[in-house]
N, C-alpha and C positions, 0 to 999 in steps of 0.2 A: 542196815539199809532196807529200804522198801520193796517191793515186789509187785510192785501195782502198776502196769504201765498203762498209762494214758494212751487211749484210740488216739493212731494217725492224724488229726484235723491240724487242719490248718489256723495259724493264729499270726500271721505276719501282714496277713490286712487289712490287721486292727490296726485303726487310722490316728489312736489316741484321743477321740472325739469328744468323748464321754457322756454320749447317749445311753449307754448303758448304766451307768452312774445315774442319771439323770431318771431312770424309770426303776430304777434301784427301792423298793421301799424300805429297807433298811438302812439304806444312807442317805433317805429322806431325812431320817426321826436319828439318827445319831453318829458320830464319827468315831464311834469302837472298831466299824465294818470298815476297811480298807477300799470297800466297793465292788465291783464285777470287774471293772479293766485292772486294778494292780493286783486280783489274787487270781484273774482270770489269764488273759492273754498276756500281761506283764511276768507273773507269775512264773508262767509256763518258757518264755524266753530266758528267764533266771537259770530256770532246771536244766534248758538245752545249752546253757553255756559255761554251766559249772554244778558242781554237785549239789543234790537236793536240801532245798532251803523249805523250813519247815515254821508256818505259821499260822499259829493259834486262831486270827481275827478271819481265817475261813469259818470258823463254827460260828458268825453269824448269818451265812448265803444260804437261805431256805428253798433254794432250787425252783422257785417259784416260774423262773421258765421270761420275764417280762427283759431282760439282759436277751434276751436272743432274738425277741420281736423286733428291740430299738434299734439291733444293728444296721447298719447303714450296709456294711461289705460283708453281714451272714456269716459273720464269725462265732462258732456255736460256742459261747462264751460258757454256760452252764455245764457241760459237758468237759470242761476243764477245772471248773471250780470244783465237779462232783468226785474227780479222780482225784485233786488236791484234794478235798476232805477226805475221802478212806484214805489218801498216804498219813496224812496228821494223826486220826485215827489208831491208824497201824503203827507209827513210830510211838504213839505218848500214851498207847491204849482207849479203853471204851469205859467210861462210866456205868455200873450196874444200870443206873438208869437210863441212859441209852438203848443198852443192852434190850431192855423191856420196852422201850418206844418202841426200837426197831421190829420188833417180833408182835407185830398188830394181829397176828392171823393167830398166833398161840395164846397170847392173850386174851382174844374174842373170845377162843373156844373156850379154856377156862372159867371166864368170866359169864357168859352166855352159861353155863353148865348151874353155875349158881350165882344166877343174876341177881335174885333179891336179895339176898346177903350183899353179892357185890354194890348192886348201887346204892344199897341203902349205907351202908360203909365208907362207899365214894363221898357220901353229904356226913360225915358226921366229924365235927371241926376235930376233936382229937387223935382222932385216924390222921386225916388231912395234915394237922402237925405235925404229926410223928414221920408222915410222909416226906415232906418241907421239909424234916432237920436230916433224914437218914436218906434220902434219895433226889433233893433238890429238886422237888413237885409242888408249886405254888400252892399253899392252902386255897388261896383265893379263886383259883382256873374251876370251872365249871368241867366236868365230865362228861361225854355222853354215856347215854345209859346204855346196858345192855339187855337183850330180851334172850328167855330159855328157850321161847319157840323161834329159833334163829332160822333163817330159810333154809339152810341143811338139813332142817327137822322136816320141814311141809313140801320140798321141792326137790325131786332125784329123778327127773326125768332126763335124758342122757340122748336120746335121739330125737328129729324131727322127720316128718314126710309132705310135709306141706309142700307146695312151689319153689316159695320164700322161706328159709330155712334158717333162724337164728341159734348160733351160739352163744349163750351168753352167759358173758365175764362179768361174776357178779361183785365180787371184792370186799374186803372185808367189812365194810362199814353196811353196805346194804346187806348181806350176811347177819351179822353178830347186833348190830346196833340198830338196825332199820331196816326188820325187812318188809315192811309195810312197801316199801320202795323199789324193794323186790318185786314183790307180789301185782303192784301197781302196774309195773312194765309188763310183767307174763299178761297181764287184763288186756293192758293197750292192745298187744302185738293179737292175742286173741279175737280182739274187735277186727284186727284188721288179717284175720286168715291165716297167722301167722304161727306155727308151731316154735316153741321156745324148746331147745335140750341145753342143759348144764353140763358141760365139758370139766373134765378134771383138770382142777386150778389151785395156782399153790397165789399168796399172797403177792402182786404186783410188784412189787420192790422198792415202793418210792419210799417210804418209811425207813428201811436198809438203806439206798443213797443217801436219804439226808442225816442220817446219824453215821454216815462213813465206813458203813458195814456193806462196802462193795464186793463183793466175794460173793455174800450168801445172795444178796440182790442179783448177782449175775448167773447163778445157779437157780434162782426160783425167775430167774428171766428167760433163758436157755429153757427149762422143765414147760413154762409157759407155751410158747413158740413151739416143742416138740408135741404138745395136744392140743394146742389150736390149729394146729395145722390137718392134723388127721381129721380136724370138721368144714376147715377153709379147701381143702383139695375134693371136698363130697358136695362143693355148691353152698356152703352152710356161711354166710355173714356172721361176724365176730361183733357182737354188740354191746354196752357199757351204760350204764347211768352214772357212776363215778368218775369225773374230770380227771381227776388223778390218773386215775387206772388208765384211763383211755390215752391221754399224753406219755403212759410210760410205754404201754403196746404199738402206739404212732411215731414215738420222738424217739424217748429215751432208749426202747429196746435196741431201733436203727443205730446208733450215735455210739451207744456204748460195745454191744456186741459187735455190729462191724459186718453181719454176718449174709448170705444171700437169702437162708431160711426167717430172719427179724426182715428184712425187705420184701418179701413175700407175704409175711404174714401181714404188717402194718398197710397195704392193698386191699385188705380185709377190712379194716378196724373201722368203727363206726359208735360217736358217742352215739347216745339212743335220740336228743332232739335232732342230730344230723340226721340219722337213718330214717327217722319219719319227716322232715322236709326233704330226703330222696326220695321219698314216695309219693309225698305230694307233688314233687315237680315231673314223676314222672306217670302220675294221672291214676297211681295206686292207693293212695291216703284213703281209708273213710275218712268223710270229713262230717258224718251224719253226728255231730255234738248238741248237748240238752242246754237251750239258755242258762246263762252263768252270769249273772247282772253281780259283776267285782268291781274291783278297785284293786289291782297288784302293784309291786315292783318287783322289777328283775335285777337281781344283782348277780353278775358276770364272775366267775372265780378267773384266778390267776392262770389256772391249769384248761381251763376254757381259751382265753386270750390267746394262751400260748401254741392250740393249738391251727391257728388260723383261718377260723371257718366263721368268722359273723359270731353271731347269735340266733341259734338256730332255732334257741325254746323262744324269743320274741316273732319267728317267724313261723311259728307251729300252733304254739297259745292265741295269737291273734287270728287264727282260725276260727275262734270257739264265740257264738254268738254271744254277745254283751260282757266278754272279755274283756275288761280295760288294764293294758296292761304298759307300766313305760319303763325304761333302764333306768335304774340309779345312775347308771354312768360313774361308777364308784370304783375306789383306788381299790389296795388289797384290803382281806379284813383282819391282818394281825396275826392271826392262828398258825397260818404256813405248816398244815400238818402237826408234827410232834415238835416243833418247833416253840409255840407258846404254850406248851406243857413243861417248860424249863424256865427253874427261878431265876435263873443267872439273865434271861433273854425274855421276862414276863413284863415289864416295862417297857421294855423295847417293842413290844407284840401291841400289848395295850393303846401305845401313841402312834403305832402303824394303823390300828384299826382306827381311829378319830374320827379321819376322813371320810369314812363308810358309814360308821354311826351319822354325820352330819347328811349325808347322801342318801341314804333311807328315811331318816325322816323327811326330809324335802319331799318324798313322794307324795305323802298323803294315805299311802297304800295301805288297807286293811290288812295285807300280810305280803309280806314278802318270798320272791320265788328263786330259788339256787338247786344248783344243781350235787354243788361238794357239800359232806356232811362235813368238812371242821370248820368251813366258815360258816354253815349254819350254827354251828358250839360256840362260835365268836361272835353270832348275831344276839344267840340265847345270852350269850355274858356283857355284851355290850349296850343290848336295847331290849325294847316290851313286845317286840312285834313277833308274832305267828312263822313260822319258814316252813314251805313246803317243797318239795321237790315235783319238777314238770309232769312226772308220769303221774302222781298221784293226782295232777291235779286234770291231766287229760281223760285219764280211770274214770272220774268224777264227770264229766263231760259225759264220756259216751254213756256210762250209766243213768244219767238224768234222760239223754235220747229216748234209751231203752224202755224206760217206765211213765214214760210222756202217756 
């Protein structure tokens, strides 16, 4: 029997509505997935009325977070799906391959340590197969790459003295895969006065929930919360360019842990376009940017959505003279993390993103702007178009000011 109890929440005013269903991308594009309401809050009324019932067609709910917008009665529908997956998990075991999804932050390092081997390996079709038959990693998925000079290597600064005092969570992807993206943010916050310290941080955890590895995710969620706290109680703002990351320190830490130190902290947390539109609204922004005669789109991650805040990088980028920039206004893109890194789920990924490929091209846009690095990997596998991330493209901004 399992040992994973599902946080307290309530699930009895689920209305049977099927809004959740309904914003479901996965049971858009196929009826393998049972949905959000029967593996969610139906689910869970199963479990409370007789002994656990254990089913397979949760490993296709990418936690995507868009089941908990639609509710009508704020039934945190994902937050039961995520506990049914580590119980499935736990009773039937972890695929090696899993295993290695889940563990994003040990695998950067590795990876990052001997990047060029690594990615040149990642592109070589008989690698890729041997991948496909012994670990169920689509030849065909696009990897991002990794770099040696990962921001661990050029950035260890640990305190701030500024006013404004960020800590910033910087997560694996900006880390190991992009830290141009890194780097870009320390520029902005610099432009605007702003001392950056890197607080000691173990991997977010969203990688661990969605491959059912709830345990260790709630152990590097705990670890999380006990050293952002020690920079949140000194005045220091908790800051992120990763959607992901930022939804699991806002949403998921609260919901899963339960705890008064996750409620504390998540009072803190702040993506990075949120943090710099609180600064413009509160009369702190430079807004001193160098003409930038573009043509963008902005395409919204799932993990964005789900956090409830607008579109903070259409409301920060349209700051920037000759900025032109409009939302795809686009569904999800497929990817849902390590989610379209699995053959079993790589067709199902593929006709999820459709919608988004049709939705970028409508723009017209010279390149397109996101914030998450996997659906920028779904953008790179699905279409020809450029993807930037807002800080780099604000970087870019002040820098043209600078040398006017």
């Amino acid at each position: 029997m399992h040992d994973l109890a599902c946080p307290e929440i309530s699930f009895d005013s689920c209305l049977k509505c099927n809004a959740c269903v309904v914003s479901c991308p996965v049971s858009n594009v196929t009826l393998d997935f049972g949905g959000p309401k029967h593996l969610g809050p139906e689910l869970k009324r199963l479990i409370e009325n007789q002994e656990f019932i254990d089913d397979s067609r949760i490993e296709f709910c990418t936690l995507c977070g868009n089941c908990d917008m639609a509710c009508p009665e704020n039934v945190n529908v994902s937050t039961l799906t995520a506990f049914a997956k580590a119980s499935h998990s736990e009773l039937g075991g972890s695929k090696f391959r899993d295993l290695i999804l889940s563990n994003a932050e040990l695998v950067g390092k590795v990876a990052s340590t001997f990047a060029p081997l690594a990615n040149m390996a990642m592109k070589m079709k008989p690698v890729r197969k041997v991948m496909e038959g012994v670990m169920g990693i689509p030849a065909e998925r696009i990897f991002p790459e990794y770099r040696f000079n990962n921001f661990n290597r050029v950035y260890n600064k640990t305190t701030a003295n500024t006013h404004r005092k960020v800590a910033y969570f910087v997560g694996c992807y900006a880390t190991y895969n992009a830290p141009e993206v890194a780097k870009s943010f320390v520029n902005v916050m610099e432009y605007n006065g702003i001392e950056v310290a890197k607080p000691k941080q173990k991997c977010c955890g969203v990688p661990m929930f969605s491959n059912g590895r709830m345990k260790k995710g709630l152990k590097n969620a705990n670890d999380n919360v006990n050293n952002l706290l020690q920079y949140t109680r000194q005045g220091y703002d908790v800051v992120l360019t990763c959607t992901s990351c930022t939804m699991a320190l806002k949403k998921e830490y609260v919901s899963f842990l339960q705890s008064e130190e996750a409620n504390e902290l998540a009072e803190h947390v702040y993506d990075a376009d949120e943090y710099l539109r609180m600064l413009y609204e509160e009369g702190e922004l430079n807004t001193h940017f160098g003409q930038m005669n573009v043509k963008a789109g902005y395409y919204a991650p799932c993990h964005m959505k789900s956090q409830g805040i607008g579109t903070p990088a259409l409301d920060v980028l349209g700051l920037i003279p000759g900025y032109e920039i409009s939302d795809a206004a686009a569904g999800c893109c497929g990817q849902c993390g390590t989610f379209g890194f699995k053959k079993e789920k790589y067709e199902v990924s593929i006709a999820i993103g459709k919608q988004m490929v049709e939705a970028v091209e409508e723009t017209g846009a010279d390149y397109i702007v996101t914030e998450c690095g996997m659906c920028k990997n779904s953008m790179h596998q699905l279409t020809d178009k450029e993807v930037k991330h807002p800080m780099q493209i604000l970087s870019e901004a002040y820098e043209k000011a600078q040398n006017r």
